[in-house]
C-alpha positions as CSV (number, residue, x, y, z in Angstrom):
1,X,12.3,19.4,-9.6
2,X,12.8,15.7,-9.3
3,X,13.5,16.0,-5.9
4,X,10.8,18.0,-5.1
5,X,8.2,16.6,-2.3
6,X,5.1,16.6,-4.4
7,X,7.2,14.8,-6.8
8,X,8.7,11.9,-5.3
9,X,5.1,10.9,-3.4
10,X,3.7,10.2,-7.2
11,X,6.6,8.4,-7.9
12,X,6.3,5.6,-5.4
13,X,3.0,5.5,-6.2
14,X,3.5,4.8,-9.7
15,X,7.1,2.5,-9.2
16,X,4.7,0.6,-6.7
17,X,1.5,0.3,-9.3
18,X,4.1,-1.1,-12.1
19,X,4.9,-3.9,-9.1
20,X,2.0,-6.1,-10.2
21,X,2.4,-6.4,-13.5
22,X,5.7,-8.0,-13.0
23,X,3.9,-11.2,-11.5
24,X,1.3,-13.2,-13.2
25,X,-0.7,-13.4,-15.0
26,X,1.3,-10.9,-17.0
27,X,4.7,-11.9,-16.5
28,X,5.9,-9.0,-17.6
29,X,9.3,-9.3,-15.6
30,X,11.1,-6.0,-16.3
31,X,8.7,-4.0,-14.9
32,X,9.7,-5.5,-11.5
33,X,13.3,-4.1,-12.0
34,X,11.7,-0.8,-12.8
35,X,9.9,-0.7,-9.7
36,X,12.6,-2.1,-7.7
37,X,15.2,0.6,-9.2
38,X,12.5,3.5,-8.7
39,X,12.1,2.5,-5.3
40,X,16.0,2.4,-4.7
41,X,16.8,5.8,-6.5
42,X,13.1,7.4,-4.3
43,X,14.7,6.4,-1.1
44,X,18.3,8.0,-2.0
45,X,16.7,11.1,-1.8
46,X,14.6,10.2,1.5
47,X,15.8,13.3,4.3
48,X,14.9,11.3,7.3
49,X,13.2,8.1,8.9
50,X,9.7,9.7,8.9
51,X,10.1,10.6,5.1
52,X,11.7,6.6,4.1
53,X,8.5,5.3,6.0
54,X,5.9,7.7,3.9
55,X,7.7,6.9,1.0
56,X,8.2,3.2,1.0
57,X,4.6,3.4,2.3
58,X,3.6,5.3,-0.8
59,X,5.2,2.8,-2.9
60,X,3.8,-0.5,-0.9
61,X,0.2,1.1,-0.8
62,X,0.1,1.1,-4.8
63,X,2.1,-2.4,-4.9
64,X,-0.5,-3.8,-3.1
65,X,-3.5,-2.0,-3.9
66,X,-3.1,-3.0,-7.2
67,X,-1.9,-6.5,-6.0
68,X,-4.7,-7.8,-4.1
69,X,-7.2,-5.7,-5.6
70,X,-8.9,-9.0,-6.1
71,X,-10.1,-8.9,-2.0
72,X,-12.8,-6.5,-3.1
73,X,-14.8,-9.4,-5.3
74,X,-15.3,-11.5,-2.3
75,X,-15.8,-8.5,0.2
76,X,-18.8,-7.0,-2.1
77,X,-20.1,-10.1,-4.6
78,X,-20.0,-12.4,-2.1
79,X,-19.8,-10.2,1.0
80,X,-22.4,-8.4,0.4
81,X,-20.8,-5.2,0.9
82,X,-21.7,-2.3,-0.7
83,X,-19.0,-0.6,-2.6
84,X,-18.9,2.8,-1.4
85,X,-17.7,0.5,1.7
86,X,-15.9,-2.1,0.1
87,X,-13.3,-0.3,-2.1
88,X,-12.1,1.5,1.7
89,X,-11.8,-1.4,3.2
90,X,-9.8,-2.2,-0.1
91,X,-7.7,-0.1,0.8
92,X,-7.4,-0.1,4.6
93,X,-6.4,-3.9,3.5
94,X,-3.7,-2.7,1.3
95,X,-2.4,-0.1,3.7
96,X,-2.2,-2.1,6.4
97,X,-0.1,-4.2,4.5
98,X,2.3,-1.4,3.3
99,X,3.2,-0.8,6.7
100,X,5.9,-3.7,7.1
101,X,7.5,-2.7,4.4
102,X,7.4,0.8,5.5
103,X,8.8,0.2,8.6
104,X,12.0,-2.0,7.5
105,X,12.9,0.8,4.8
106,X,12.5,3.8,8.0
107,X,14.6,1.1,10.3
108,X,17.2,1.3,7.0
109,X,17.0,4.8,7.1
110,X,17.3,5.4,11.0
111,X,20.2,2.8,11.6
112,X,22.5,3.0,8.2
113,X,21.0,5.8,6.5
114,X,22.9,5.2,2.7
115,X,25.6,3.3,3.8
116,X,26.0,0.5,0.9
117,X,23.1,1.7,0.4
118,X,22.8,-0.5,-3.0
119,X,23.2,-3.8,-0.7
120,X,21.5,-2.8,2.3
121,X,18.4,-2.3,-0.1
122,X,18.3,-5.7,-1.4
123,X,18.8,-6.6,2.4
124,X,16.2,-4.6,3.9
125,X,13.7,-5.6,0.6
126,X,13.8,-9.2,1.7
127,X,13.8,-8.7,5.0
128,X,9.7,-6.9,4.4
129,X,9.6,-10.0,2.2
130,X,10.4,-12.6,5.0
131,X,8.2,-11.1,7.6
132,X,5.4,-10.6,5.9
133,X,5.2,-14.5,5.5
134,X,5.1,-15.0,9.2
135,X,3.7,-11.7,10.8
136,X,0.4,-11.9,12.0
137,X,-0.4,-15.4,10.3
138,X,1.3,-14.3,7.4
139,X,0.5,-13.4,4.0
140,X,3.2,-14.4,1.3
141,X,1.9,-12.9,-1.8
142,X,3.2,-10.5,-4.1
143,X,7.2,-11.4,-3.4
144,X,9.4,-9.8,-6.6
145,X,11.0,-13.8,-7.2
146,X,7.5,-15.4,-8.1
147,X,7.6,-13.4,-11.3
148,X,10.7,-15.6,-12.5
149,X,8.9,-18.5,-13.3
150,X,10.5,-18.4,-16.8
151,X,13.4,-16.7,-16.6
152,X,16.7,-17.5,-16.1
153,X,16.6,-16.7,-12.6
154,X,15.0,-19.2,-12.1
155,X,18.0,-21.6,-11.5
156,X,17.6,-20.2,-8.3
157,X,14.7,-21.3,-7.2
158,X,15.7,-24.6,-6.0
159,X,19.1,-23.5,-4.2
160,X,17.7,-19.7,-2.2
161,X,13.7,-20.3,-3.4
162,X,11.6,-17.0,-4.2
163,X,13.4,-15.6,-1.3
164,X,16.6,-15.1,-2.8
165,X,15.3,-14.5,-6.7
166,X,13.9,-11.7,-4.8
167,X,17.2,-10.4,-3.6
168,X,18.8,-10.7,-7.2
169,X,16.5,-8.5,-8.5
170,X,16.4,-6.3,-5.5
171,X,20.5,-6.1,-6.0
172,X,20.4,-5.9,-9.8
173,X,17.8,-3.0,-9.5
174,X,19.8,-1.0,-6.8
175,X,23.1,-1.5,-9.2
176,X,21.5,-0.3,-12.3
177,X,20.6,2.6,-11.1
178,X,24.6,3.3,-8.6
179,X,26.0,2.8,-12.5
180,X,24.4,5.1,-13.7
181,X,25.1,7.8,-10.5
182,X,29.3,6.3,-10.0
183,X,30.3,4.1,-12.6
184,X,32.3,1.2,-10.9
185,X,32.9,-2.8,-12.3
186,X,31.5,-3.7,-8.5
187,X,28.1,-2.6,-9.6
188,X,28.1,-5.2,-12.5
189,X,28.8,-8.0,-10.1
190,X,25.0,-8.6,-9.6
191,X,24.2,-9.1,-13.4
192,X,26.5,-12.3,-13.3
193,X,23.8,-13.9,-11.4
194,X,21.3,-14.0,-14.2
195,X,23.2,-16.2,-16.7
196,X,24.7,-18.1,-13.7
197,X,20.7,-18.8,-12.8
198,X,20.7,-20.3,-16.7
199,X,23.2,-22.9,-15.6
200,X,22.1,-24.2,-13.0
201,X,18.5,-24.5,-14.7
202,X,20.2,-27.5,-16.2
203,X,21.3,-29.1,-12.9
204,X,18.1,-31.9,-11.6
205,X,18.3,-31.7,-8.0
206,X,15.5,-34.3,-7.6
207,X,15.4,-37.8,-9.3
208,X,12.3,-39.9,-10.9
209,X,11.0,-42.1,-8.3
210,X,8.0,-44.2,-10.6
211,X,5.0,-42.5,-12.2
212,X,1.2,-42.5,-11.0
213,X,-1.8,-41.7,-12.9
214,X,-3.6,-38.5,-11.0
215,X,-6.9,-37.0,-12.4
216,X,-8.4,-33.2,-11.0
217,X,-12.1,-32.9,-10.7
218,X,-13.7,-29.5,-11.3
219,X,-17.1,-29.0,-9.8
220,X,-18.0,-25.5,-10.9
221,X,-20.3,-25.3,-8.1
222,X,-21.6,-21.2,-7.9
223,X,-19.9,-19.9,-4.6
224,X,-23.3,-18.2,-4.0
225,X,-24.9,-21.6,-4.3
226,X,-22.4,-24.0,-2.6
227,X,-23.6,-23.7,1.0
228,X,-27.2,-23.7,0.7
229,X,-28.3,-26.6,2.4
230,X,-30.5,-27.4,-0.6
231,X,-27.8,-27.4,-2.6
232,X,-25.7,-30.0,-0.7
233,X,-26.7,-33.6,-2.0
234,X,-26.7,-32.1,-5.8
235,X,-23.0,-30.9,-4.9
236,X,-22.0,-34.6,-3.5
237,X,-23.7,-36.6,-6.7
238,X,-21.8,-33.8,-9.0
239,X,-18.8,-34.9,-7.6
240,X,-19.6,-38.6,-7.5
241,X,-20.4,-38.7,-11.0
242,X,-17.9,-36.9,-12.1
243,X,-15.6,-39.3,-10.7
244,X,-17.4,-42.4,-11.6
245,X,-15.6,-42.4,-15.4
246,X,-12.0,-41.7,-13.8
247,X,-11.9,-45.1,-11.5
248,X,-9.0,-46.8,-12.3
249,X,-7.0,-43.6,-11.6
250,X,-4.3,-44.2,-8.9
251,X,-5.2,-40.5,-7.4
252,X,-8.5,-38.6,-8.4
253,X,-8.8,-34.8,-6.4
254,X,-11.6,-32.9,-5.4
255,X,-11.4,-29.2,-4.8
256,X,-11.4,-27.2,-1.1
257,X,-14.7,-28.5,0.9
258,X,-16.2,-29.7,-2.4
259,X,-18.3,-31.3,0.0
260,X,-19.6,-28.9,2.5
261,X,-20.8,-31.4,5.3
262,X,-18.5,-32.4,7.9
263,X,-16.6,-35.6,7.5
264,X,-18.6,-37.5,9.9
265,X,-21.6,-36.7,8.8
266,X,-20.4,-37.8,4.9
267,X,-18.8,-40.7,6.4
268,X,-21.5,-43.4,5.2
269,X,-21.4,-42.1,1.7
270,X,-17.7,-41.7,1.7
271,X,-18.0,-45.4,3.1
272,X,-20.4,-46.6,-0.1
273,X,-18.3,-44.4,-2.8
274,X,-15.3,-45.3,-1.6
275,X,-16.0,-49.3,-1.9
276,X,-16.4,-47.9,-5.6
277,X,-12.9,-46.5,-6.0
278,X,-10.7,-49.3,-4.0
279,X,-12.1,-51.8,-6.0
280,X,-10.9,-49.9,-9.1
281,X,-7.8,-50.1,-7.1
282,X,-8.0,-45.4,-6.5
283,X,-7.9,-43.2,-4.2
284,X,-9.9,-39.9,-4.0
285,X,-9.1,-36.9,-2.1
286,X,-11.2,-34.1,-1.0
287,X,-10.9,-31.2,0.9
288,X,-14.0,-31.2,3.8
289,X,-14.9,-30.1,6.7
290,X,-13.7,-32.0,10.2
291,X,-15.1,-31.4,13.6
292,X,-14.1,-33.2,16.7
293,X,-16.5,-35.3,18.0
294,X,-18.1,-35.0,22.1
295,X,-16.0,-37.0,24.2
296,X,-12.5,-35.7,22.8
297,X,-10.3,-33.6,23.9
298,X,-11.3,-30.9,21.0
299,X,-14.7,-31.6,21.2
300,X,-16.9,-29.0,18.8
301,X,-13.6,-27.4,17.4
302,X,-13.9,-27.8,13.8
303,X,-11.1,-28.3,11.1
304,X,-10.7,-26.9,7.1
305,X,-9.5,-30.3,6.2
306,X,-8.0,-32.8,3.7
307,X,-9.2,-36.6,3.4
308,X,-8.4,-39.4,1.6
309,X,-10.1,-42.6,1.2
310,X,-11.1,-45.6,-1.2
311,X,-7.6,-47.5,-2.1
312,X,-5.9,-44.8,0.1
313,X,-6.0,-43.1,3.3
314,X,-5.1,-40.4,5.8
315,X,-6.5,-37.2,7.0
316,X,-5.1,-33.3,7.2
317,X,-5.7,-30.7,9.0
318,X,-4.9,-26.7,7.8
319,X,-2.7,-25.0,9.3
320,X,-2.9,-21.6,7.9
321,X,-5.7,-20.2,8.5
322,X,-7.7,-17.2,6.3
323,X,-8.9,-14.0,8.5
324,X,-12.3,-13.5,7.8
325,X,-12.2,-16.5,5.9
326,X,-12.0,-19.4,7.8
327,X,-12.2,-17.8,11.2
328,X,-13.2,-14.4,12.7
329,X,-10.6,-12.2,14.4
330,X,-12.3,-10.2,17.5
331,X,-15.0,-12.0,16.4
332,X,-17.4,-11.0,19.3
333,X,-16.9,-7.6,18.8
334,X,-17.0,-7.3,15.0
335,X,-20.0,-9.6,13.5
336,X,-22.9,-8.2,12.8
337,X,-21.5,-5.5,11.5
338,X,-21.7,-5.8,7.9
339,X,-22.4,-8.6,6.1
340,X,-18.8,-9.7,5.4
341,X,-17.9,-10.4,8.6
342,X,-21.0,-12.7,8.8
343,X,-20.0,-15.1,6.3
344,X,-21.0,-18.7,6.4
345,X,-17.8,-20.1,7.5
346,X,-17.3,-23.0,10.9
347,X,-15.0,-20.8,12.7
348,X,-12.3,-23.0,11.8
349,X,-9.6,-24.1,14.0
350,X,-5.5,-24.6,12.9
351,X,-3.9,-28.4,12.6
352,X,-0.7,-29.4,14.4
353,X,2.4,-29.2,12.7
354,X,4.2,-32.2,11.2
355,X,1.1,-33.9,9.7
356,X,1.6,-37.0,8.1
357,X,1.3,-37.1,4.4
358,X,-1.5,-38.9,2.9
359,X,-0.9,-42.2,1.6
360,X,-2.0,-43.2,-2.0
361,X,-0.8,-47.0,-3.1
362,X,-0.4,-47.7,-7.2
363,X,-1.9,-50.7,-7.4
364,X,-1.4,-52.9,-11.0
365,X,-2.9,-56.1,-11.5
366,X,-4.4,-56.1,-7.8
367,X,-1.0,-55.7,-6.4
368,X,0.2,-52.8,-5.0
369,X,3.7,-51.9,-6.3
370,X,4.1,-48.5,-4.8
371,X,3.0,-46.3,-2.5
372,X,3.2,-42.5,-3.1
373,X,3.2,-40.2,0.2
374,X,1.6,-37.2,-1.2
375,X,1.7,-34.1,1.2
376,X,-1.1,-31.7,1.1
377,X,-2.0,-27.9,1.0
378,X,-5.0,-26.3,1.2
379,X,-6.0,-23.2,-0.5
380,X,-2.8,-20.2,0.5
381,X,-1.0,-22.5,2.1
382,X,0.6,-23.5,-0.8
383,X,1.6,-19.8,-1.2
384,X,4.0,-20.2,2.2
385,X,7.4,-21.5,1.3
386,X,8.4,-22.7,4.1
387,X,5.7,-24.3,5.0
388,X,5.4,-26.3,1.3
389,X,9.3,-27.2,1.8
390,X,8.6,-28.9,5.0
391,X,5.7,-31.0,3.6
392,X,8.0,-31.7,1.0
393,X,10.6,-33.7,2.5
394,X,8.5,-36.5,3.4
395,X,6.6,-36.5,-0.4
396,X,6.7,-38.2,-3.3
397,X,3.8,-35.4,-4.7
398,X,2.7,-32.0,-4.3
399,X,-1.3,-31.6,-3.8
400,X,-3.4,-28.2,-3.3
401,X,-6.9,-27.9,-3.3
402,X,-8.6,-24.5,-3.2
403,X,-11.9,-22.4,-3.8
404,X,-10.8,-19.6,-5.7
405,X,-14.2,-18.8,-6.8
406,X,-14.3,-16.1,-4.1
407,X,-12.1,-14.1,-6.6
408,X,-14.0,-14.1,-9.9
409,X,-12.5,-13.9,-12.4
410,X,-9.9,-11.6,-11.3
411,X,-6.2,-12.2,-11.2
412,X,-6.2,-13.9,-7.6
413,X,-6.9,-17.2,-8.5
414,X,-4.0,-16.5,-11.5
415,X,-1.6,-15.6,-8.8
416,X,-2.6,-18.2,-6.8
417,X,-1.8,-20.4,-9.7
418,X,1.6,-19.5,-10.6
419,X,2.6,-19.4,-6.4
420,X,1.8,-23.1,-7.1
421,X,4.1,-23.6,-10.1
422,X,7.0,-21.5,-8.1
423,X,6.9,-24.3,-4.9
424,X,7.4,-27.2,-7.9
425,X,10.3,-25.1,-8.7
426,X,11.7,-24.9,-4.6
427,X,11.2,-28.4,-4.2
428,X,11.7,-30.5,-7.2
429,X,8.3,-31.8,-7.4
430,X,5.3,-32.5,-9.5
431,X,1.9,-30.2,-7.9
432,X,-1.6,-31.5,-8.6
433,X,-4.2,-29.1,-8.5
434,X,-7.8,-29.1,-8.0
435,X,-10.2,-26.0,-7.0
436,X,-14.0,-25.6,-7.8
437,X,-14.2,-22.9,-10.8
438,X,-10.3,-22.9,-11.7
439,X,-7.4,-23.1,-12.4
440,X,-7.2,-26.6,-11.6
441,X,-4.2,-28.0,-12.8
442,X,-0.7,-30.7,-13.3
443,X,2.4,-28.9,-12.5
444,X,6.4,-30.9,-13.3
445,X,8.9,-30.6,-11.2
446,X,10.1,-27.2,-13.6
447,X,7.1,-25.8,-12.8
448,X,5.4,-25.9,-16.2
449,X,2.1,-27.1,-16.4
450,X,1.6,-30.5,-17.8
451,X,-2.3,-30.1,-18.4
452,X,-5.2,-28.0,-17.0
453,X,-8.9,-27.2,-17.0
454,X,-10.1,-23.9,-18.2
455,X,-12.1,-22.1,-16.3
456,X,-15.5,-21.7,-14.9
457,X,-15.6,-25.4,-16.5
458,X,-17.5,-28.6,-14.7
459,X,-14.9,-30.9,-16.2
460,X,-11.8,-33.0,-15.2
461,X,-8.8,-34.0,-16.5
462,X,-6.4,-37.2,-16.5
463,X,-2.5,-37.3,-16.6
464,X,0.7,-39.5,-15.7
465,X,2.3,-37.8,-13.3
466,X,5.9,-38.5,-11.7
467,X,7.4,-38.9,-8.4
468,X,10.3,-37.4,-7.1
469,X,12.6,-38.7,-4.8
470,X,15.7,-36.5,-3.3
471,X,16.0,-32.9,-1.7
472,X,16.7,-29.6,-3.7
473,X,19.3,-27.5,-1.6
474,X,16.5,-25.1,-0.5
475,X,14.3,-27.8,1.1
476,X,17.9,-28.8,3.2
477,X,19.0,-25.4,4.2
478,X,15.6,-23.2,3.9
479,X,16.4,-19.4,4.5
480,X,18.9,-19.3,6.5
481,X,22.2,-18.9,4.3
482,X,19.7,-15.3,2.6
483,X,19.5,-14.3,6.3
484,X,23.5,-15.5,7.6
485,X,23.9,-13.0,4.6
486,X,21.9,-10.2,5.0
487,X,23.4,-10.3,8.7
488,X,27.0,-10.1,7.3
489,X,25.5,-7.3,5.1
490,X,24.0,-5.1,7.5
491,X,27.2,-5.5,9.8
492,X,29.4,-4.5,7.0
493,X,26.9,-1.5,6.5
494,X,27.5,-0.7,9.9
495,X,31.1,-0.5,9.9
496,X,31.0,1.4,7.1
497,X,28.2,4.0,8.4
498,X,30.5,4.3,12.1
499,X,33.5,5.3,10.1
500,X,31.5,7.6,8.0
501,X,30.0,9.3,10.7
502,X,33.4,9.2,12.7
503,X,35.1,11.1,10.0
504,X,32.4,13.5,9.4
């Protein structure tokens, strides 16, 4: 009965619809082993590689169906898209998605079949995990670790990152349930891990390097409203005076394009207003739009970019870009379509790698006695870990700005929030957070947060926040010891699965 083929279909579906409710906002972190263990125990009983890749595809669909569910706000409230047309594309979205996954657990199936098959699980788990970061630009959301904020797997964080929280659980899920089928001590060997995380949460990887006062500004600007051209000089004197009471703060932030004119057209106002803050001895930061001017190289080629100026300066390109966000795939062929694909976006091109962080002196008395490199992220980069570990290693700070108002008040912008709080964790640094409607926020190097706006809020908040000198062993070594290991894994499975079928 269990077995049966109507049976283990609804299954994954319902392991994969308990996924989401392991991450936040709910935290509720069990369920994540009860949908990692009904996954494990639905694939024992897959009968070939077509039936692992409809099943693990059954169980991705409803993990991320329910996961990114929040899509469908900015698709139909600020798409304009009708939802009898929305909710498909929904779920194209999340079906697309469940095909990585899908094919890794039908590649397990075809090569190894369920030879250690408990290990080769949590192999194959984060191997969906990994690519998803980087296939096809990439999108790192919904990975089993980032429910661990406050746990004690969370030692881990800082030595494997998400990555390897992820293959704990996936290992601890998979053993759990071969206990319960062949009692053996082996099994138990992943459940050591947990209290082991515990210990090392008391290890400080990174040390104190000085402390800076930071401040977040939070426009509340309605996303309907923000790029009406009308709307654009209110938007910039919000901001301004706003930010007027907070001078004197050695690092003030502005959300993602809270000013929605290109750079050099701002640049006389940013020139007046930022007179204002280096005399107050601050620097302000906003996330704006950048295009090339004629006579460059780039000419026309416009940027979703980063600027600081007043007592500080530099300038920062993004480098992960959103589909349909921030630039068009195909987009000849597709706009005009529907509405969504015709959203009020520049078209947006990628920046270099290896940016320079932006600089932002601490100046006391009228003397500069530090200066804080502060690397910055804008809106999902900061959800890319190895991306966020690289800025990292030439920071003192953490900064990401974003517009989660596209979201509502759905649990996006939530997720988004606590994928901030996990890269503290990775790299031993403090995180400041700005974004228009929330959740703007201060983040320590444990990733709790220090202080925070609520939401939907035209407010601002100030704090003392710390630098951190040093590297965690994740920003040194990255990936590469999970994937050395999942190699030594998959060859032992091999052996293994050759002598098995030698014998048989």
């Amino acid at each position: 009965m269990l077995t049966s083929s109507p049976f283990l279909p609804l299954a994954a579906l319902i392991s994969g619809g308990l996924f989401t409710f392991a991450l936040g906002p709910f935290f509720w972190w069990p369920l994540g082993l009860v949908s990692l263990a009904g996954l494990f125990w639905i694939l024992t009983q897959a009968r070939s590689t077509w039936h692992a890749f409809r099943l693990s595809w059954y169980f991705s669909f409803a993990q991320f169906g329910t996961g990114v569910s929040w899509v469908y706000v900015s698709i139909h409230d600020h798409g304009n898209t009708p939802s009898w047309l929305a909710i498909p594309m929904v779920a194209v979205f999340a079906g697309f998605l469940a095909l990585i996954p899908a094919f890794w657990f039908a590649l397990r199936q075809r090569l190894l079949q369920q030879s250690l098959g408990w290990l080769t699980f949590a192999a194959f788990w984060l191997l969906q995990e990994w690519s998803r970061s980087w296939f096809l630009t990439g999108f790192p959301w919904l990975f089993a670790g980032d429910a661990h904020l406050f746990t004690w797997l969370s030692g881990w964080a800082p030595i494997t990152g998400s990555y390897g929280i992820s293959l704990i659980l996936a290992l601890t899920a998979a053993s759990a349930i071969q206990i319960v089928r062949t009692p053996q001590a082996v099994y138990l060997l992943p459940f050591l891990l947990w209290p082991m995380g515990y210990g090392l949460q008391q290890i400080e990887w990174t040390q104190p390097a000085g402390k800076l006062t930071v401040a977040a500004v939070q426009g509340n600007v309605e996303q309907d409203d923000k790029w009406l051209p009308e709307q654009l000089f209110p938007t910039i004197n919000r901001y301004e005076q706003d930010t007027v009471p907070l001078l004197g703060t050695d690092l003030i932030l502005w959300p993602e394009t809270a000013i929605t004119m290109t750079l050099q057209r701002y640049q006389p106002y940013l020139e007046v207003f930022g007179d204002q803050a280096r005399q107050q001895g601050s620097t302000v930061i906003t996330g704006i739009p950048f295009r090339w001017p004629p006579g460059t190289e780039k000419a026309g080629r416009y940027h979703n970019s980063i600027v600081a100026f007043g007592a500080g300066d530099g300038l920062y390109h993004k480098q992960r870009l959103v589909p349909f966000g921030e630039y068009v795939p195909l987009a000849e062929l597709i706009q005009g379509w529907i509405p969504f694909f015709d959203l009020p976006v520049y078209g947006f091109s990628k920046g270099q790698p290896d940016q320079a962080p932006l600089k932002v002196p601490v100046i006391r008395d009228g003397e500069e006695t530090a200066l804080v490199l502060a690397a910055p992220f804008i809106c999902y980069e900061i959800a890319y870990p190895d991306l966020v570990l690289q800025g990292a290693k030439n920071a003192d700070i953490l900064l990401t700005i974003s517009n989660d108002a596209w979201f509502g008040n759905s649990i996006g912008p939530k997720q988004h929030m606590a994928l901030a709080q996990m890269r503290a964790l990775e790299t031993g640094r403090w995180v400041l957070r700005s974004t228009n409607t929330g959740i703007s926020a201060l983040v320590n190097h444990h990733g709790e947060i220090v202080d925070r706006i609520p939401v939907r809020q035209r407010t601002s908040f100030t704090a003392t926040a710390e630098r951190r000198s040093g590297s965690t062993p994740y920003m040194i070594l990255g990936i590469r010891p999970l994937l050395l290991l999942i190699l030594i894994i998959l060859m032992a499975a091999a052996w293994v699965h050759i002598g098995e079928r030698l014998r048989g």
